[in-house]
N, C-alpha and C positions, 0 to 999 in steps of 0.2 A: 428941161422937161420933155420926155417924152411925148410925140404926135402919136397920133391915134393908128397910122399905118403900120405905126412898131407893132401893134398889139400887145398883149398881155405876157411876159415869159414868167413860167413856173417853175418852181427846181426837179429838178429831175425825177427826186421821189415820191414827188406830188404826181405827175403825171403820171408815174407807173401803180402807185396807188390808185389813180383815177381809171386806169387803162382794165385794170382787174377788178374794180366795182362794174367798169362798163359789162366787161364778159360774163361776171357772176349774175348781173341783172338780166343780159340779155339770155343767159341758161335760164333762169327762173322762168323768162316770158315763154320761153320756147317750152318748157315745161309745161305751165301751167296748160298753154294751148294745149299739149297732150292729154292733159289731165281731164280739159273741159270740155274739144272735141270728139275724142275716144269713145264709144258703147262702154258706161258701165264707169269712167272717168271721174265723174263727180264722188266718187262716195268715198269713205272715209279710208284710211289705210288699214289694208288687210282686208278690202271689199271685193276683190275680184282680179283677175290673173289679166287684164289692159291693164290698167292702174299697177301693179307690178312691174308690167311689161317695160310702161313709159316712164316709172322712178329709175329701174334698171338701167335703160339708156339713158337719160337723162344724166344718172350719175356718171355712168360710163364717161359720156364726152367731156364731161368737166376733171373727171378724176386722169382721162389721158393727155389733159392741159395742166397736171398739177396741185389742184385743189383737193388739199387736205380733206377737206370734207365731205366732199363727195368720195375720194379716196374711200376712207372709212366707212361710212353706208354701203358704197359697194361690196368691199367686206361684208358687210352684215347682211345684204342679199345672196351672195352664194353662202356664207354661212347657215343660210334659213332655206333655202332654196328659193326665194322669192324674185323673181320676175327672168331667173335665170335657173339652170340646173346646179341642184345643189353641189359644192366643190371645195372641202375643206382645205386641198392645196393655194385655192384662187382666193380664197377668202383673208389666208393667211399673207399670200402677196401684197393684196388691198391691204389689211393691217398695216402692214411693215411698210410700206411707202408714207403712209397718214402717221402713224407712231414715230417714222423719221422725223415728220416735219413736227412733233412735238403734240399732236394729239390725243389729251390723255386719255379716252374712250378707248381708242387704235390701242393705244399702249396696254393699257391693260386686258384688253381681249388674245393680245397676241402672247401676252401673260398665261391667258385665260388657255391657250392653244397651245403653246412648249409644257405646262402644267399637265393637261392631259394627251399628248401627244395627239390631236387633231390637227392635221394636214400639215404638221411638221414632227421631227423627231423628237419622241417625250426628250424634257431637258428642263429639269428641276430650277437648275444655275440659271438659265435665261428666263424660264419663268419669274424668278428673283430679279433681276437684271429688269427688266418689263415692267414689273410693280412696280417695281423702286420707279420707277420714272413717273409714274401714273403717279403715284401713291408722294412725292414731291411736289408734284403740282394740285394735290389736297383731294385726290379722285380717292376718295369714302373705300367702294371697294376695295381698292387697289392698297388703301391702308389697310383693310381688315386682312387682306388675303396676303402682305407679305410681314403680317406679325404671327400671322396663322403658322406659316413657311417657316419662318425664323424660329417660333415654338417647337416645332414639331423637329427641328434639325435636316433641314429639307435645304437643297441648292446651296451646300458646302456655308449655310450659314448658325450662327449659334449665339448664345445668348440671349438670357429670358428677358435682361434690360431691355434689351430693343426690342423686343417683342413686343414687352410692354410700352412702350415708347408710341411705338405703330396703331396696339389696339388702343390706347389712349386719343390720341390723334382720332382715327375713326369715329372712337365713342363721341366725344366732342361733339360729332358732327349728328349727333343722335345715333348712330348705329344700332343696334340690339346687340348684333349677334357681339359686336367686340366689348361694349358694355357688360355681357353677359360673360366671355374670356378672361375683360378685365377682373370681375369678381372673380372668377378662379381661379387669377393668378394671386391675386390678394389672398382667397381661402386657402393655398397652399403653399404660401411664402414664393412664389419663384418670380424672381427680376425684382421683385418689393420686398417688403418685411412683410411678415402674415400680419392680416388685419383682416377678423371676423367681422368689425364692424364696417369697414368701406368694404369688405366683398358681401355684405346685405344691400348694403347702399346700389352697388352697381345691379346687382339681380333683380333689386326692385324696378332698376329705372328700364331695366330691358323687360320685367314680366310685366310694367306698367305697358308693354307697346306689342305684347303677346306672345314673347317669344319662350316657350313652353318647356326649354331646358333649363331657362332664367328661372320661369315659375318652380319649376320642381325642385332646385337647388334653394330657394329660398324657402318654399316648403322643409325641405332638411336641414336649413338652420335654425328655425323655429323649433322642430323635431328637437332638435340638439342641442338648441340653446344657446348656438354660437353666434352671437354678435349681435343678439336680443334677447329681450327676456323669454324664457323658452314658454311655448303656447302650441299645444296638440290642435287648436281648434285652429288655427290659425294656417298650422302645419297641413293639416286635414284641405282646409278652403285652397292654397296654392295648390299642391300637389293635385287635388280635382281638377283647377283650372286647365294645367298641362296634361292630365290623363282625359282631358274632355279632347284635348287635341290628339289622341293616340298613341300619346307620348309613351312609349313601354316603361321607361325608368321611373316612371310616375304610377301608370298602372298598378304595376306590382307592389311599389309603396304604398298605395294606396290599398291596396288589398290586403297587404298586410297590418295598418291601420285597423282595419276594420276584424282582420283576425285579432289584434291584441285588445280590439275594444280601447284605442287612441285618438283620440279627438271627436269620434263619434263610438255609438253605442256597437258590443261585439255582435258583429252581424257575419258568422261564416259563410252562408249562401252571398251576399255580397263580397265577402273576401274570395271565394272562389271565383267569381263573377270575372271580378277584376283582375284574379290571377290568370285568368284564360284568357282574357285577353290581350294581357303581354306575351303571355305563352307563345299563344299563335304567332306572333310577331317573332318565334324564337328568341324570346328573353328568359335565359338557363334558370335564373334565379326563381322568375315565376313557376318554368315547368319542375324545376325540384318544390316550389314551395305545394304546387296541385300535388305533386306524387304525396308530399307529405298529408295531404287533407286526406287523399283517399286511403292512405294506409293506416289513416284513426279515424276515417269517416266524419269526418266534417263538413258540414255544408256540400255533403255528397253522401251517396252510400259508400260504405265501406267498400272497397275490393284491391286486393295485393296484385291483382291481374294490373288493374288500371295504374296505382302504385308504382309498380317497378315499370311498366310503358315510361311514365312521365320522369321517373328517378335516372332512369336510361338515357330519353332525351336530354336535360341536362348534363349526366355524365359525359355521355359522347360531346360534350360542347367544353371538357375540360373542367366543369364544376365540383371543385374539391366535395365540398356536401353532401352532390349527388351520390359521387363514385363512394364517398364513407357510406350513402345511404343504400345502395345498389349490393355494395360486400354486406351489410346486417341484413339486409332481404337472403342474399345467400346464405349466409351464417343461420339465419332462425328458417331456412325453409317456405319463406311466405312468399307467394305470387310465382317462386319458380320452386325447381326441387332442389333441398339442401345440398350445397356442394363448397365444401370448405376449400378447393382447390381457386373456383371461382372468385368466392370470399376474399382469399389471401391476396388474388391480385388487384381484385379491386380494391381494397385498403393498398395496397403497394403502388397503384395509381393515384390515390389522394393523399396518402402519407406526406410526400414532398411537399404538401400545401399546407397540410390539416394537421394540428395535434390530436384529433379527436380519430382522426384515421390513423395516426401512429400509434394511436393508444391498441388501437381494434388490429391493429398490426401486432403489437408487441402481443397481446390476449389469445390473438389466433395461434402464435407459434409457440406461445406456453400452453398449448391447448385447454385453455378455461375459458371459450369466450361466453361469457354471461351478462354483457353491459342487458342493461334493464332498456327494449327497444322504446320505451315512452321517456326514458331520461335522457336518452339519446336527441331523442328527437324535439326535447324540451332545451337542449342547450345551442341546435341547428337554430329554434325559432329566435332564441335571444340572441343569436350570432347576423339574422337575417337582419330584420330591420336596425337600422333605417340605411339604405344603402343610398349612396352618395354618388354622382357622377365624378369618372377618374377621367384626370389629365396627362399630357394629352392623348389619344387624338383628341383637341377640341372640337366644341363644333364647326367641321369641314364646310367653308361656303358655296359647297350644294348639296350639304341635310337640309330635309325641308324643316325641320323643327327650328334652327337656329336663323339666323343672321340674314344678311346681306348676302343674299345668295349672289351675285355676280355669277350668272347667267351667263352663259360663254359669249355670249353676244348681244350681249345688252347692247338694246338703243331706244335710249330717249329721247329722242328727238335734238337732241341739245347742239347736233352738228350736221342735222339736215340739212339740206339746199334750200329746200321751198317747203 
């Protein structure tokens, strides 16, 4: 039996365990006295540039002892410029020492920083390389943002399975924005079998948490009928939800809604309402849909002046439509002065897209063009609604409308010191 003079012996990595609780405590103490001492100390974070001053140092001495965690915060204060000058190369160093030691915050911000080349060299592959490790250890973002990656054929990687694999994983974890991806990969067969009915399911569970590109894609399957029973009023109620958020791709379906008198009563001065306001937003579809109202006068005065403005903006954005609509304003003389030379090429710009512009191609150089411009414009409207969001780009996570924005330097607290 051991005497009492032996004292107690512990193993080794008890002691060193105990040795680095000692220092972590004693950084806290040392901290908090700054925090409590300090002019201005007490108050909350992000209350005034002491308190800055003292988390800064604070992490400093703990992050040049090693501590992941402090590591990573200091990152995230030259990232913000908070309680030091701002320094995206500094910030990127702190990363990558905490992301060593396996912290998936760290990891995935330094993700966040090869992605868009902040304070290191853009680099698609190591952004990749970065998620994956985040995104293994179940960090939400870091799963939505490398199925996002993987989608889009970004960092030499590919395959819609694993994409879906990733935003699956994310959604799980409630996500929106990958919940909302996951429906579009369902709605467009890729990595799954198409399945109208579970890409309503996932839209639902992301427009249930607001997320306004969920809402208006589920608005369009209603519209369409795909993967419920089809319902205009229904269509109508989502697609508001997401144009109440500014959403443009909602906007203008919504505007056009109400041009066709779908789901709600035909109300033009509302459909132009709401086509102006994607417009503004440069959404092509809406500013060819205004050119179209003012050159029948709808829910506006008449004027070919305003017409071809708005069929221009559009055009010039690549819009098959527009440029077919742009060549008949040439061809009949209205808003500009007839010039069939004009004509020709603007059909010869929409042509490669549009049968309705090859037709007006084929017409011009038989010299009979005589399309009837109200039939014309009757077959652009049934062509317009209901337009759908395309994949990808998906929602990128830093549009505001979609997801889990992963914020190049997110911090929740989850790896503060004190």
């Amino acid at each position: 039996m051991k005497s009492p003079s032996q004292g107690l012996r512990l193993p080794v990595s008890v002691i060193i365990t105990l040795a680095r609780w000692y220092v972590r405590l004693n950084l806290k103490l040392r901290y908090l006295a700054r925090i409590l001492l300090e002019p201005g100390g007490h108050r909350s974070r992000g209350g005034g540039v002491a308190q800055d001053n003292a988390q800064a140092t604070a992490y400093r001495e703990a992050a040049n002892q090693g501590d992941a965690a402090a590591q990573y915060n200091l990152g995230v204060m030259y990232a913000k410029g908070r309680g030091v000058a701002q320094d995206d190369v500094e910030a990127a160093v702190w990363f990558r020492k905490a992301a060593d030691q396996g912290i998936p915050e760290a990891q995935y911000n330094l993700g966040q920083m090869y992605r868009r080349g902040r304070g290191v060299v853009q680099d698609n592959a190591q952004a990749v390389t970065w998620y994956q490790k985040a995104a293994e250890q179940g960090y939400v973002a870091a799963q939505y943002n490398l199925g996002l990656m993987i989608a889009n054929g970004q960092g030499d990687t590919q395959g819609d399975a694993q994409a879906v694999a990733w935003f699956r994983k994310a959604a799980d974890q409630g996500n929106a924005a990958a919940q909302y991806n996951l429906g579009l990969m369902y709605a467009n067969g890729r990595g799954v079998k198409r399945d109208d009915a579970k890409a309503v399911t996932k839209y639902r569970r992301a427009a249930d948490q607001g997320n306004a590109l969920a809402q208006v894609s589920l608005g369009l399957m209603y519209a369409k009928g795909r993967g419920v029973v089809r319902s205009d009023g229904q269509a109508v109620a989502w697609i508001r939800k997401a144009a109440d958020q500014e959403n443009a791709l909602a906007q203008v379906n919504l505007g056009l809604m109400y041009a066709k008198g779908r789901g709600v009563a035909p109300d033009d001065a509302q459909a132009v309402a709401w086509l102006r306001k994607a417009a503004d937003q440069g959404n092509a579809l809406a500013q060819y849909g205004i050119g179209l109202m003012y050159a029948k006068g709808r829910g506006v005065e008449q004027n070919d002046l305003q017409a071809v403005a708005w069929l221009r903006k559009a055009a010039d954005q690549g819009n098959a439509l527009a440029q077919y609509g742009v060549g008949l304003m040439y061809a009949k003389g209205r808003g500009v002065g007839r010039d069939d030379t004009q004509a020709l090429e603007w059909f010869k710009k929409a042509g490669s897209q549009d049968a309705r512009a090859q037709y007006g191609l084929h017409l011009m150089t038989a010299n009979r063009l005589d399309v009837a411009q109200d039939d014309a414009e009757a077959v652009a409207w049934r062509d317009c609604a209901v337009q759908s969001p395309q994949p990808p780009n998906m929602a990128d996570a830093d549009a505001k409308s979609p997801v889990a924005r992963g914020d190049v330097h997110r911090d929740d607290g989850a790896r503060r010191i004190a």
